[in-house]
PQR file with spaces between the fields and no chain letter, atoms N, CA, C, O and H, PARSE charges and radii, in Angstrom:
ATOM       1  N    UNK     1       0.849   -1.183    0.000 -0.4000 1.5000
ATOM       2  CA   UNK     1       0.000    0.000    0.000 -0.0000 2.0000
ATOM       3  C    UNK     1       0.888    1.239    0.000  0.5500 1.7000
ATOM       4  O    UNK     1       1.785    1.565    0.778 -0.5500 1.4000
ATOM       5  N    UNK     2       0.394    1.842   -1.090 -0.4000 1.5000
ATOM       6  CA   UNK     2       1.613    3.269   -1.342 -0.0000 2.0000
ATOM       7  C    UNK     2       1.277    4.327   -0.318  0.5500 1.7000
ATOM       8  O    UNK     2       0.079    4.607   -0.272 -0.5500 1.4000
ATOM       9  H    UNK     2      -0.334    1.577   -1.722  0.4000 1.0000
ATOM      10  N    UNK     3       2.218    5.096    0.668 -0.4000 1.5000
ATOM      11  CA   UNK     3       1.947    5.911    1.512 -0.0000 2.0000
ATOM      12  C    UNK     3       1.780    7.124    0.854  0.5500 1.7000
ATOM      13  O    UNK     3       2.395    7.399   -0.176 -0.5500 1.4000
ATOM      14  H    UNK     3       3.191    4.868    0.631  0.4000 1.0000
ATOM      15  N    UNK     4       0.714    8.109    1.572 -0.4000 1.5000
ATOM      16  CA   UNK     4       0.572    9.536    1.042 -0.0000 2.0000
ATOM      17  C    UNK     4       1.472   10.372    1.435  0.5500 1.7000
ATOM      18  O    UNK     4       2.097   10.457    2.492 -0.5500 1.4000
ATOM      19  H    UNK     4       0.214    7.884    2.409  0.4000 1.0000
ATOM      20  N    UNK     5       1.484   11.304   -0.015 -0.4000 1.5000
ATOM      21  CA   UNK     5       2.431   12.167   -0.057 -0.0000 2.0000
ATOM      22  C    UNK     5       1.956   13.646    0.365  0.5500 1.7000
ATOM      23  O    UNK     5       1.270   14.273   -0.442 -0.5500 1.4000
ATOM      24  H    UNK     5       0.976   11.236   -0.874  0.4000 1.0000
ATOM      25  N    UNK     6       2.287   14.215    1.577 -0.4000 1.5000
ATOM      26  CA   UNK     6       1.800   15.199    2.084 -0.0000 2.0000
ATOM      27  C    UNK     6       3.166   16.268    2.108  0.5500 1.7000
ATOM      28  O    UNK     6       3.366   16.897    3.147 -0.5500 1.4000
ATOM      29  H    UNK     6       2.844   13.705    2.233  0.4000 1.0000
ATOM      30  N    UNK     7       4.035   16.438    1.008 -0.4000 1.5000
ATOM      31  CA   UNK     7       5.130   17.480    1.404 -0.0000 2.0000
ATOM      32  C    UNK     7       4.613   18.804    0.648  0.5500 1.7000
ATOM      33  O    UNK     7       5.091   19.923    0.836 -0.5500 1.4000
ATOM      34  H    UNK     7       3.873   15.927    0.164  0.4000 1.0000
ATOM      35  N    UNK     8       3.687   18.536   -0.130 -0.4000 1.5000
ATOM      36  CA   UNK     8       2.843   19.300   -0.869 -0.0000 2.0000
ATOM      37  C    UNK     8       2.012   19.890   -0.582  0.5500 1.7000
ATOM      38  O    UNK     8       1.781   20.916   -1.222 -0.5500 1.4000
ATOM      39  H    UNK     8       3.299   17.627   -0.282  0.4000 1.0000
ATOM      40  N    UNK     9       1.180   19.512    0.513 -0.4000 1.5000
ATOM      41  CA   UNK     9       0.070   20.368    1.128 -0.0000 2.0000
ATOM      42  C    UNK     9       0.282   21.659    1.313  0.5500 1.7000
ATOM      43  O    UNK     9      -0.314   22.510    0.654 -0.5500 1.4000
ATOM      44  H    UNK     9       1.367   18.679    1.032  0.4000 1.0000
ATOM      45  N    UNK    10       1.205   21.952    2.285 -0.4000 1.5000
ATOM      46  CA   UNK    10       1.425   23.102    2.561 -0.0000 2.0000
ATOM      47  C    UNK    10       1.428   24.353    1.439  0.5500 1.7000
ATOM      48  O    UNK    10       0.920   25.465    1.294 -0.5500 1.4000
ATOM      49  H    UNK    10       1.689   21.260    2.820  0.4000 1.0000
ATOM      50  N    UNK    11       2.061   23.715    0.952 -0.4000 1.5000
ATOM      51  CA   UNK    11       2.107   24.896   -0.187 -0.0000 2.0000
ATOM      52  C    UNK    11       0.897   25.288   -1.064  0.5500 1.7000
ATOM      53  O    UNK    11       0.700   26.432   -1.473 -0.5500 1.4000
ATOM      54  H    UNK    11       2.473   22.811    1.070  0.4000 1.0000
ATOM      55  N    UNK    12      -0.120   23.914   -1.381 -0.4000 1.5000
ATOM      56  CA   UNK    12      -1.530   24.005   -1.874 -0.0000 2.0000
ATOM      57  C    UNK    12      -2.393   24.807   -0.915  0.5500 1.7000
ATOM      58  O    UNK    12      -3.124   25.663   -1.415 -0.5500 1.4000
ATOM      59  H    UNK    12       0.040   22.985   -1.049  0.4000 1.0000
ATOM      60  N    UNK    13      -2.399   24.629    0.443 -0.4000 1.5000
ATOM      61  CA   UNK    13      -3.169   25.768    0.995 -0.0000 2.0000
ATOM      62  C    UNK    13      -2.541   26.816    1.272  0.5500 1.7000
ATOM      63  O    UNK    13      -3.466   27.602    1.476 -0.5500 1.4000
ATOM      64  H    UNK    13      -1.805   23.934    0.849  0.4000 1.0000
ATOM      65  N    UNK    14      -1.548   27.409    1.431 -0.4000 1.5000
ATOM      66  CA   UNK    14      -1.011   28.376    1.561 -0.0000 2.0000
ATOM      67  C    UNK    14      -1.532   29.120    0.255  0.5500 1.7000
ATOM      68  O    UNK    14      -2.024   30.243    0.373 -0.5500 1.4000
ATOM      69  H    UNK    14      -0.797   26.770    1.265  0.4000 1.0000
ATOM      70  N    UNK    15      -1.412   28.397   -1.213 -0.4000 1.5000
ATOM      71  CA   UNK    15      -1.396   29.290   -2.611 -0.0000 2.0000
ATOM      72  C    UNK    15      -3.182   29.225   -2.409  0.5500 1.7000
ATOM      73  O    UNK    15      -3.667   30.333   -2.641 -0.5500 1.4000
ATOM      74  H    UNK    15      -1.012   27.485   -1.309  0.4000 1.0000
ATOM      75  N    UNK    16      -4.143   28.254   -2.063 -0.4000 1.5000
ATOM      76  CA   UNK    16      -5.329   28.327   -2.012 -0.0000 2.0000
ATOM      77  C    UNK    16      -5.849   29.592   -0.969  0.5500 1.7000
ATOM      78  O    UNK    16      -6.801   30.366   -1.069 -0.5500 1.4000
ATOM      79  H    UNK    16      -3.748   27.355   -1.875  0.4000 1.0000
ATOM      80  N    UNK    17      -4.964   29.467   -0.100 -0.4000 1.5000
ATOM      81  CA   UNK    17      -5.697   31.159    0.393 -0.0000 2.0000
ATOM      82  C    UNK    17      -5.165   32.509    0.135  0.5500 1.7000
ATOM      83  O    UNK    17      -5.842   33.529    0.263 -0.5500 1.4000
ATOM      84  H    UNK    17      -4.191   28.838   -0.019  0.4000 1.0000
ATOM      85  N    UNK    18      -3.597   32.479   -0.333 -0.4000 1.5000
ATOM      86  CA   UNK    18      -3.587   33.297   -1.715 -0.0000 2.0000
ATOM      87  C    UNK    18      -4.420   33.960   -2.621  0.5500 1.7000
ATOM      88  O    UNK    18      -4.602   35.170   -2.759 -0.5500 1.4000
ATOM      89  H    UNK    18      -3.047   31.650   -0.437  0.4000 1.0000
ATOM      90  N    UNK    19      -4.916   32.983   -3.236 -0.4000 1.5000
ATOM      91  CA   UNK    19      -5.953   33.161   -4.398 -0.0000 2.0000
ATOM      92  C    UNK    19      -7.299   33.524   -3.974  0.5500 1.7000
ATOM      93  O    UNK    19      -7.904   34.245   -4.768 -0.5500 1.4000
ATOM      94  H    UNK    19      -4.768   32.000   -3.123  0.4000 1.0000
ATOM      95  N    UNK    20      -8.163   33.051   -2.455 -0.4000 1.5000
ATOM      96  CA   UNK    20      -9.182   33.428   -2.117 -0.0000 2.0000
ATOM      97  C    UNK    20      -8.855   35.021   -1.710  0.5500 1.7000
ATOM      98  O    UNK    20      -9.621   35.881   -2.146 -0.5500 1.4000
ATOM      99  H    UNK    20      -7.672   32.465   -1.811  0.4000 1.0000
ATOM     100  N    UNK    21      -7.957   35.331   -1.051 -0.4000 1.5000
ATOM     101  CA   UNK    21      -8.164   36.587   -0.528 -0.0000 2.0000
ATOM     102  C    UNK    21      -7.553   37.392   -1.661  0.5500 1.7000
ATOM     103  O    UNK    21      -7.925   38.515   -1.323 -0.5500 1.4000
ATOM     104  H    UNK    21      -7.335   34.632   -0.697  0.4000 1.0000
ATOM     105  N    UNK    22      -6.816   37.575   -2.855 -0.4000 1.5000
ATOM     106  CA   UNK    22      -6.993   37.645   -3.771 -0.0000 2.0000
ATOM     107  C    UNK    22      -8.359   38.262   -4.553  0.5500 1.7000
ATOM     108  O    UNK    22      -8.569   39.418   -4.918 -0.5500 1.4000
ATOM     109  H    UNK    22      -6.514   36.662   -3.130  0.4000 1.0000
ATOM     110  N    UNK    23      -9.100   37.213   -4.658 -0.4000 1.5000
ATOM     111  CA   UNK    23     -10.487   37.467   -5.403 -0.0000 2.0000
ATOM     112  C    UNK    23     -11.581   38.099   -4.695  0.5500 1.7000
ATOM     113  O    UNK    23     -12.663   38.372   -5.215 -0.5500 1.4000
ATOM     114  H    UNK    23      -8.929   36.273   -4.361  0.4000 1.0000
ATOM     115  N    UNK    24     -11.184   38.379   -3.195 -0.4000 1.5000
ATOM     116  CA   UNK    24     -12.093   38.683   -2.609 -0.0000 2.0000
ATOM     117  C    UNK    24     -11.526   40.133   -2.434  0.5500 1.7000
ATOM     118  O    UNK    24     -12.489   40.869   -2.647 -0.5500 1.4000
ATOM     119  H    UNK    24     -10.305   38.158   -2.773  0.4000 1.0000
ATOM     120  N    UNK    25     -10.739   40.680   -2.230 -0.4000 1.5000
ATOM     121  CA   UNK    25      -9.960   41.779   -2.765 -0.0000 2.0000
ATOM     122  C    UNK    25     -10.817   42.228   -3.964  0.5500 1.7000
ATOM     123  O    UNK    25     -11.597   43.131   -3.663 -0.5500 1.4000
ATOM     124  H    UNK    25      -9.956   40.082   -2.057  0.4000 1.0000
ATOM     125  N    UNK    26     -10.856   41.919   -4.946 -0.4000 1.5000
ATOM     126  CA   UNK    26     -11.099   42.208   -5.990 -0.0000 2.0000
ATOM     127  C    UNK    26     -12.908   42.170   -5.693  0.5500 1.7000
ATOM     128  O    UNK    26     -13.434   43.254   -5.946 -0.5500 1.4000
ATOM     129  H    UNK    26     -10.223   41.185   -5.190  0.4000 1.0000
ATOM     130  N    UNK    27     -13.482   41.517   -5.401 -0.4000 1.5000
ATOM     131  CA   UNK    27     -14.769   41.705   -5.317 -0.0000 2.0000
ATOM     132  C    UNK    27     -15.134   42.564   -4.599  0.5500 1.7000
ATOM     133  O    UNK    27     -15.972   43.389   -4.963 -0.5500 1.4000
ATOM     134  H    UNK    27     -13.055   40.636   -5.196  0.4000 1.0000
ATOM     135  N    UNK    28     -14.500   42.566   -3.232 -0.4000 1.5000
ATOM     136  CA   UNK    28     -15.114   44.029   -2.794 -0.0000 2.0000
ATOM     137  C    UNK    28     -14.802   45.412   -2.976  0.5500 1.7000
ATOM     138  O    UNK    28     -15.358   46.362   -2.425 -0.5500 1.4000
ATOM     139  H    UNK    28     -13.819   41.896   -2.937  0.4000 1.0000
ATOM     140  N    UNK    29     -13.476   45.451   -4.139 -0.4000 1.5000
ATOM     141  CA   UNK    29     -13.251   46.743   -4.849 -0.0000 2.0000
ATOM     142  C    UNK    29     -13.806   47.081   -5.487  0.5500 1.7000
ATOM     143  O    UNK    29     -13.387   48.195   -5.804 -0.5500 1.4000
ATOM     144  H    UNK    29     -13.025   44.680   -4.587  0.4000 1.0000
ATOM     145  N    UNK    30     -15.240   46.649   -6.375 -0.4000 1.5000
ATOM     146  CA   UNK    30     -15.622   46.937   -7.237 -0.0000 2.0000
ATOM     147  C    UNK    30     -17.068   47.646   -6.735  0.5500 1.7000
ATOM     148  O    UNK    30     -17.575   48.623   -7.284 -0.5500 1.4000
ATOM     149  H    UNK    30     -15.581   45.744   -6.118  0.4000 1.0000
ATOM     150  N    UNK    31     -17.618   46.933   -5.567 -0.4000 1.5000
ATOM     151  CA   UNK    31     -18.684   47.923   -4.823 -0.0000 2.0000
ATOM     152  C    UNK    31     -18.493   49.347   -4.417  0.5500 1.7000
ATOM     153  O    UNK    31     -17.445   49.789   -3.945 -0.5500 1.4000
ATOM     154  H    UNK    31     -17.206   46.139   -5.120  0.4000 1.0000
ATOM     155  N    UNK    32     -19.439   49.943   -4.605 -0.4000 1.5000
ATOM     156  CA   UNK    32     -19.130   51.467   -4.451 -0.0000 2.0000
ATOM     157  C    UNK    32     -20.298   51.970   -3.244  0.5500 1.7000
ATOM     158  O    UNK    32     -21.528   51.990   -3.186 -0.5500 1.4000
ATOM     159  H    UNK    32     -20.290   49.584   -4.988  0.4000 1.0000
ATOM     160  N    UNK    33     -19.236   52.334   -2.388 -0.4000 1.5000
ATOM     161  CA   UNK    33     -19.363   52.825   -0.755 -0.0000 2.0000
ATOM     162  C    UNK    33     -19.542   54.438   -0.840  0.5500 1.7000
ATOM     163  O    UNK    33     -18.894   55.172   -1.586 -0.5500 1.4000
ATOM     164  H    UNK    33     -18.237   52.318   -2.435  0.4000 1.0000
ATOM     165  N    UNK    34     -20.618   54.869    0.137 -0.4000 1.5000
ATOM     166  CA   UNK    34     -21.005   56.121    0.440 -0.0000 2.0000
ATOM     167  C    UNK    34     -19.715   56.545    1.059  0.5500 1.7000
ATOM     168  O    UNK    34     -19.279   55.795    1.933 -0.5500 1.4000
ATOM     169  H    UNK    34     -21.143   54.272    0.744  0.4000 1.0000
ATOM     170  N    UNK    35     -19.075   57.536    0.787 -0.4000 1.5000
ATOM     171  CA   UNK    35     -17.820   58.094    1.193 -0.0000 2.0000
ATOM     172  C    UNK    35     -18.540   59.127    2.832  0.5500 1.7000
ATOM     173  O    UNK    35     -17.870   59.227    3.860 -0.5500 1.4000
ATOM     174  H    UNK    35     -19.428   58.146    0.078  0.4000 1.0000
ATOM     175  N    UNK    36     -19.751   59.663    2.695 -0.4000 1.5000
ATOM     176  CA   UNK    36     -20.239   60.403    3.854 -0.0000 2.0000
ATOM     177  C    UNK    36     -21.849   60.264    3.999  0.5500 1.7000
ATOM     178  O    UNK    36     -22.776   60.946    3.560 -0.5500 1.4000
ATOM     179  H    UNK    36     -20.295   59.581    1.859  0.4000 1.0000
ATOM     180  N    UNK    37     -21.780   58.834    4.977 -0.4000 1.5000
ATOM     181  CA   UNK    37     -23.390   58.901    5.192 -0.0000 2.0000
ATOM     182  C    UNK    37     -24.093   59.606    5.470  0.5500 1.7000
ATOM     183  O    UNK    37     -23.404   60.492    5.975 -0.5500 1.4000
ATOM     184  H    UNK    37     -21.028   58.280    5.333  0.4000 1.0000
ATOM     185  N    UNK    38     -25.249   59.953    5.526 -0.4000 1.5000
ATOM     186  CA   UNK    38     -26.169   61.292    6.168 -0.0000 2.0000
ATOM     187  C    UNK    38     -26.794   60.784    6.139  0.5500 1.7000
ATOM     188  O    UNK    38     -26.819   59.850    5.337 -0.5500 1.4000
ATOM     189  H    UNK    38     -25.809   59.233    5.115  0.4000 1.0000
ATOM     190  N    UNK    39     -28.236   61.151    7.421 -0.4000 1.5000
ATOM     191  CA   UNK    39     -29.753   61.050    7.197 -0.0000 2.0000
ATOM     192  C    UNK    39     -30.476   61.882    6.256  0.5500 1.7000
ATOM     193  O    UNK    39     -30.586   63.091    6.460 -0.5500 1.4000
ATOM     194  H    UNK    39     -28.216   61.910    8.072  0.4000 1.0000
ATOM     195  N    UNK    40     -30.959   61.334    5.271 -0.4000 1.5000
ATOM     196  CA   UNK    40     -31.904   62.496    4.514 -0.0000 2.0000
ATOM     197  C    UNK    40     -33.250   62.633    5.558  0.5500 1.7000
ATOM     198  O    UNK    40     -33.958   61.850    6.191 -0.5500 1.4000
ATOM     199  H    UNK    40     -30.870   60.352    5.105  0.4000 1.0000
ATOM     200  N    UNK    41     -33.164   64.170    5.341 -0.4000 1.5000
ATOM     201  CA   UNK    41     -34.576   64.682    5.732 -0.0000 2.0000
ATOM     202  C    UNK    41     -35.633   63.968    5.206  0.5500 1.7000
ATOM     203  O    UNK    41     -35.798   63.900    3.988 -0.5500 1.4000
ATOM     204  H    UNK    41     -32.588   64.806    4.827  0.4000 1.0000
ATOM     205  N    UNK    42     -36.622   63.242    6.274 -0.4000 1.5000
ATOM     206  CA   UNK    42     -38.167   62.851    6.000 -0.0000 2.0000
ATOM     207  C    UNK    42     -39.174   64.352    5.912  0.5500 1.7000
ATOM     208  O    UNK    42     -39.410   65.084    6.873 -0.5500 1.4000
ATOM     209  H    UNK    42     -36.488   63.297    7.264  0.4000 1.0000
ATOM     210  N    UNK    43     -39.516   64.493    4.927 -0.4000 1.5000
ATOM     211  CA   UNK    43     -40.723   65.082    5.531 -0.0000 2.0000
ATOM     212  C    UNK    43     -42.224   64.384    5.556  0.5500 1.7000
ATOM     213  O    UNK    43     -42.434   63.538    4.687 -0.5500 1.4000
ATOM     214  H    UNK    43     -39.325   63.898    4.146  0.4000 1.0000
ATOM     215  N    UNK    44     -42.854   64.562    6.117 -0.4000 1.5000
ATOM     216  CA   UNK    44     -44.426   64.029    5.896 -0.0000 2.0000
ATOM     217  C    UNK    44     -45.588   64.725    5.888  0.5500 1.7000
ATOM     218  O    UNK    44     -45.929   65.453    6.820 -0.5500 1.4000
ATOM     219  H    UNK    44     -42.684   65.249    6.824  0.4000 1.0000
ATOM     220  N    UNK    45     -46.343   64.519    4.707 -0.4000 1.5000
ATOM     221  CA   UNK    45     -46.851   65.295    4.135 -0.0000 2.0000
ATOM     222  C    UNK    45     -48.441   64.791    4.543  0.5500 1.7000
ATOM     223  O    UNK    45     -48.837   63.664    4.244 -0.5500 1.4000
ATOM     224  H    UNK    45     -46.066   63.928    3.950  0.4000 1.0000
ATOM     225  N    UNK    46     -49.514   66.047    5.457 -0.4000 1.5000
ATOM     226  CA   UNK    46     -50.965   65.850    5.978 -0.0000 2.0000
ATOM     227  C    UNK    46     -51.491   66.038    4.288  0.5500 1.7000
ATOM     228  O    UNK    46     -51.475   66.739    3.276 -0.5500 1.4000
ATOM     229  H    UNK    46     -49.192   66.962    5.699  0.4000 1.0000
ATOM     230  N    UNK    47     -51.925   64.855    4.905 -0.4000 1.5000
ATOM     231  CA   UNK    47     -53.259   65.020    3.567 -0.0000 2.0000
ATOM     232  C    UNK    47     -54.865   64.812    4.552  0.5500 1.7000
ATOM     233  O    UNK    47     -55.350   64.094    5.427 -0.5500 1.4000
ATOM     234  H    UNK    47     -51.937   64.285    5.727  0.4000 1.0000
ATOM     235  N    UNK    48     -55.227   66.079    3.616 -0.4000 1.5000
ATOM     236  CA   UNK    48     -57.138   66.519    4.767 -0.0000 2.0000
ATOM     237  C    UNK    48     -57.513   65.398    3.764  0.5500 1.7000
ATOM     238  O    UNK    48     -57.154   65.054    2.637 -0.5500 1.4000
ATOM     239  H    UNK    48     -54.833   66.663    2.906  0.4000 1.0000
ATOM     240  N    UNK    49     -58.808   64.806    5.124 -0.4000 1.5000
ATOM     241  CA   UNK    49     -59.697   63.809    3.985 -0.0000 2.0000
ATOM     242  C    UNK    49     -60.885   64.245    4.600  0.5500 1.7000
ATOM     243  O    UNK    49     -61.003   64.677    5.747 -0.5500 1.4000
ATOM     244  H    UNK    49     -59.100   65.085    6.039  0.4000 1.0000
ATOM     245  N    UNK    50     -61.764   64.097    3.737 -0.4000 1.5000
ATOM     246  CA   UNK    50     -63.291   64.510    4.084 -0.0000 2.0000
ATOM     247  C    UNK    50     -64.079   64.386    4.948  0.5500 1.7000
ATOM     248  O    UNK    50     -65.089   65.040    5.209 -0.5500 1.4000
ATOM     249  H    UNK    50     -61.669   63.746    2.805  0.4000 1.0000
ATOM     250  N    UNK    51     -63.373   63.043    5.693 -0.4000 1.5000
ATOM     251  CA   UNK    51     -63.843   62.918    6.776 -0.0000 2.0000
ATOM     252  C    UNK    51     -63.755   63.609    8.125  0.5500 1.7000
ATOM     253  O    UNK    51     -64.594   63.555    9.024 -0.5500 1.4000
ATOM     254  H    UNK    51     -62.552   62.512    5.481  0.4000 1.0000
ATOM     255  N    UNK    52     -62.499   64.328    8.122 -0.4000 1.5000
ATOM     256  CA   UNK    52     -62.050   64.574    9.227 -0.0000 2.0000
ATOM     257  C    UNK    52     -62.397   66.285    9.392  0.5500 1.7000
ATOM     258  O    UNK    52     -62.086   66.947   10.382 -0.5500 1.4000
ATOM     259  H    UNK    52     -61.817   64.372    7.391  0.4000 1.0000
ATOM     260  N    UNK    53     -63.270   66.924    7.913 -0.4000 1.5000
ATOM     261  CA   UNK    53     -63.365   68.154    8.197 -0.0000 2.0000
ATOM     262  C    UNK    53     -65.196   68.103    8.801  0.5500 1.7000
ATOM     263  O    UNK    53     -65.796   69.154    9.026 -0.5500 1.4000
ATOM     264  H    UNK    53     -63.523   66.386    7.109  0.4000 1.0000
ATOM     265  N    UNK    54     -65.571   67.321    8.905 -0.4000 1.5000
ATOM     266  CA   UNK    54     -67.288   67.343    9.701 -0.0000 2.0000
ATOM     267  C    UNK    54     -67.244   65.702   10.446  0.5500 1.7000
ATOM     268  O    UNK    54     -66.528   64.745   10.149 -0.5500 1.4000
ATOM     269  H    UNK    54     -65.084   66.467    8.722  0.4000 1.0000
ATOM     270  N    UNK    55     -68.010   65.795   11.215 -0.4000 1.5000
ATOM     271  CA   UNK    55     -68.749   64.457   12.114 -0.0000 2.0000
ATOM     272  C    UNK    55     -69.337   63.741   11.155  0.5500 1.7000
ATOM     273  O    UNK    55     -70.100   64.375   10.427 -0.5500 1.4000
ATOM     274  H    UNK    55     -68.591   66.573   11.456  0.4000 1.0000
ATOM     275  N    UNK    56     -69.148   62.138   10.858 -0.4000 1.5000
ATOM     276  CA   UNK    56     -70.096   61.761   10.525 -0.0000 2.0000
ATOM     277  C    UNK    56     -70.809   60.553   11.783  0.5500 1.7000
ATOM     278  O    UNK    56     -70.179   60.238   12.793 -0.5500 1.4000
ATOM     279  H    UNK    56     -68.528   61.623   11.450  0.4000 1.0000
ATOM     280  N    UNK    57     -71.506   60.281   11.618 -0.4000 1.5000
ATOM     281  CA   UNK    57     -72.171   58.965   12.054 -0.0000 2.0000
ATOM     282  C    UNK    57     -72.119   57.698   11.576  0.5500 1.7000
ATOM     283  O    UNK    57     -72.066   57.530   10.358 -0.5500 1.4000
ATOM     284  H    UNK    57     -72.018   60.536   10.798  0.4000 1.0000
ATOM     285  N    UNK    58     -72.125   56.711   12.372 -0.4000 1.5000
ATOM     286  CA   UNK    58     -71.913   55.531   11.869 -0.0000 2.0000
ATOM     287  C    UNK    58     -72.733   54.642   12.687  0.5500 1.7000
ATOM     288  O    UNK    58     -72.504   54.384   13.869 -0.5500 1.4000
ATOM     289  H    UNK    58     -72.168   56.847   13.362  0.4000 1.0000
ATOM     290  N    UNK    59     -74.071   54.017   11.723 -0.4000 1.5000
ATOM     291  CA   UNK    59     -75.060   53.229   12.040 -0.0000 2.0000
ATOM     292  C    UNK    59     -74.728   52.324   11.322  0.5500 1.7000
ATOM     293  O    UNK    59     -74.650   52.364   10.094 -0.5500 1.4000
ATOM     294  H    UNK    59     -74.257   54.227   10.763  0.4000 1.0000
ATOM     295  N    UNK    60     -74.380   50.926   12.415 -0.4000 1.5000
ATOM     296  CA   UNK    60     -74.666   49.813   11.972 -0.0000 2.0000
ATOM     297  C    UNK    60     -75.774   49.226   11.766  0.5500 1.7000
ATOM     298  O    UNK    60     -76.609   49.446   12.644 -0.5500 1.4000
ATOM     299  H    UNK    60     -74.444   50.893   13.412  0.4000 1.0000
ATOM     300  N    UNK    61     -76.205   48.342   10.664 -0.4000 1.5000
ATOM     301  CA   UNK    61     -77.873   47.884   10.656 -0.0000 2.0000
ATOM     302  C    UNK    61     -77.256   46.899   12.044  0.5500 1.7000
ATOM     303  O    UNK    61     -77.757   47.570   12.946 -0.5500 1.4000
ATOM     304  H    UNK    61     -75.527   48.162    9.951  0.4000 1.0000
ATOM     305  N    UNK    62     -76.618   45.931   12.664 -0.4000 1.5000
ATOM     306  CA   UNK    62     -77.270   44.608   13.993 -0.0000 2.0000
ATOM     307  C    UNK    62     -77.453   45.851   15.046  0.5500 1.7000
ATOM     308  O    UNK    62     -78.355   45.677   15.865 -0.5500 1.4000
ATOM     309  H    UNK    62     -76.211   45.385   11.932  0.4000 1.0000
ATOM     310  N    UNK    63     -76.765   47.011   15.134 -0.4000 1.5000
ATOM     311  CA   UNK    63     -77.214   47.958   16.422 -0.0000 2.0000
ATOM     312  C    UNK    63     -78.020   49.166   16.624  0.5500 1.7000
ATOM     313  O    UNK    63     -77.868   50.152   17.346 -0.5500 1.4000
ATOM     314  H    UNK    63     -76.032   47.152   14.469  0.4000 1.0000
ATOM     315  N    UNK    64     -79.285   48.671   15.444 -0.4000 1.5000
ATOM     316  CA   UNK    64     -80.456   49.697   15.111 -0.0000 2.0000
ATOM     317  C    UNK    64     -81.209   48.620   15.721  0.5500 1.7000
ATOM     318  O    UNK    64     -80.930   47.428   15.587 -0.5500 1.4000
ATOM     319  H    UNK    64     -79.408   47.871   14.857  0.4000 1.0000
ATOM     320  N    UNK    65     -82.728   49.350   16.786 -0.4000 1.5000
ATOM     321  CA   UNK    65     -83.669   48.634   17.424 -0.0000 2.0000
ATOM     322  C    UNK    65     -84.255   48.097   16.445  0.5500 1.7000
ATOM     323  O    UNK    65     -84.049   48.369   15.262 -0.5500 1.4000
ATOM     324  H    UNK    65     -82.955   50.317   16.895  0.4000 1.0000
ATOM     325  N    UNK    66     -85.095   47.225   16.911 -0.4000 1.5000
ATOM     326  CA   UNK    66     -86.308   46.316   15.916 -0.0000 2.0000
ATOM     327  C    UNK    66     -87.168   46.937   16.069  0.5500 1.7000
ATOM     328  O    UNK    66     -88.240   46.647   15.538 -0.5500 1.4000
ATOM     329  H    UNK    66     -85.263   47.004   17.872  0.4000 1.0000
C-alpha cells in the first residue's frame, strides 16, 4: 500500500488562500461605498380627507332597534 504524499500540502493551501483573498480583494473593490453617510430629511406630508373636516355617524344595521 503506497503511503501519502503530504510534502505538498502546505504549499496548496497556503497558494489556495492566496488566491481566495486575492479574489475577494477584488470583489469588494468593485462595490461602491457612500464616502459620507447622512440622514436624509423625512418630511411628511398631511393630507385633509373629508372625513375629518365634519362628524359623521356611523349606524350599523345589527345595532339599530327592531
Amino acid at each position: 500500500m503506497p503511503q501519502l504524499d503530504t510534502s505538498t500540502w502546505l504549499t496548496m493551501i497556503l497558494s489556495m488562500f492566496l488566491a481566495l483573498f486575492i479574489i475577494f480583494q477584488l470583489k469588494i473593490s468593485k462595490h461602491n461605498f457612500y464616502h459620507n453617510p447622512e440622514l436624509a430629511p423625512t418630511k411628511t406630508l398631511k393630507q385633509n380627507t373629508p372625513w375629518e373636516m365634519k362628524w359623521t355617524k356611523i349606524c350599523l344595521p345589527l345595532s339599530l332597534p327592531l
